[in-house]
C-alpha positions in Angstrom: 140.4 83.1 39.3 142.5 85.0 37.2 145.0 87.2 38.6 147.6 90.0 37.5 150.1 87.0 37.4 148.3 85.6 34.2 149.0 88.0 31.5 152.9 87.7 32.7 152.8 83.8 32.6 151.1 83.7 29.5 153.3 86.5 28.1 156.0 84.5 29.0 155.0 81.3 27.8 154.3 82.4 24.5 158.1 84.2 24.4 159.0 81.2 25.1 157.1 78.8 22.7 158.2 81.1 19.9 161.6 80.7 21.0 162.0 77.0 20.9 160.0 77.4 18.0 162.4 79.5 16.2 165.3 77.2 17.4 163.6 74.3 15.9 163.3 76.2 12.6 166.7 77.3 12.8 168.6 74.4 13.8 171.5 72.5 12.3 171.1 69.0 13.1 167.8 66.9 12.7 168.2 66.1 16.2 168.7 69.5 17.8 165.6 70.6 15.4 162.9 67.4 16.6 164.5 68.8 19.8 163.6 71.6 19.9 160.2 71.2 17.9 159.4 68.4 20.4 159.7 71.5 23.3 158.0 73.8 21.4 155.0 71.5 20.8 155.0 71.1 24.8 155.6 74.1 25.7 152.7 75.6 23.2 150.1 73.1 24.8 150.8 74.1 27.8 149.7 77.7 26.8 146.9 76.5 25.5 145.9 74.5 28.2 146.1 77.6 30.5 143.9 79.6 28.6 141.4 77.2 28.9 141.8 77.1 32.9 141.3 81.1 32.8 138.6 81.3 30.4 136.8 78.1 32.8 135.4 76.1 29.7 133.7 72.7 31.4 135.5 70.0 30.5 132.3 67.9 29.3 132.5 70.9 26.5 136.3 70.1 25.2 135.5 66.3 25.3 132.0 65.7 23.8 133.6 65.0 20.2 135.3 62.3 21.7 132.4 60.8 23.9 130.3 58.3 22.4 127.0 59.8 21.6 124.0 58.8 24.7 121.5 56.5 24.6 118.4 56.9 26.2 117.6 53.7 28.3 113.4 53.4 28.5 111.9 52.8 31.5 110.4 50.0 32.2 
């Protein structure tokens, strides 16, 4: 269940991902910027991931594009 604790953890997450985000823009070096893109990437699908936990989407929904489509054995 969601608590009061969510819109704080998400809040902060997204501060957060738009941080490392804005790093990764503003960076210097190639390295500090895949750095820091690589952290924000992470950091952004781990937001995204907790919205799904609160808004309880079934997993079978997320993955059905992925699944190969069901065959229908007959009885015999």
């Amino acid at each position: 269940p969601v608590t009061a604790f969510f819109p704080l953890s998400i809040t902060c997450a997204t501060v957060l991902t738009g941080y490392l985000a804005y790093r990764a823009y503003a960076a210097t070096t190639l390295a500090d910027a895949s750095s820091f893109a690589l952290l924000s990437a992470l950091a952004g699908f781990a937001l995204l991931e907790h919205w799904f936990l609160a808004l309880s989407v079934a997993s079978e929904n997320l993955w059905r594009w992925v699944l190969p489509a069901r065959k229908s054995i007959p009885h015999t």
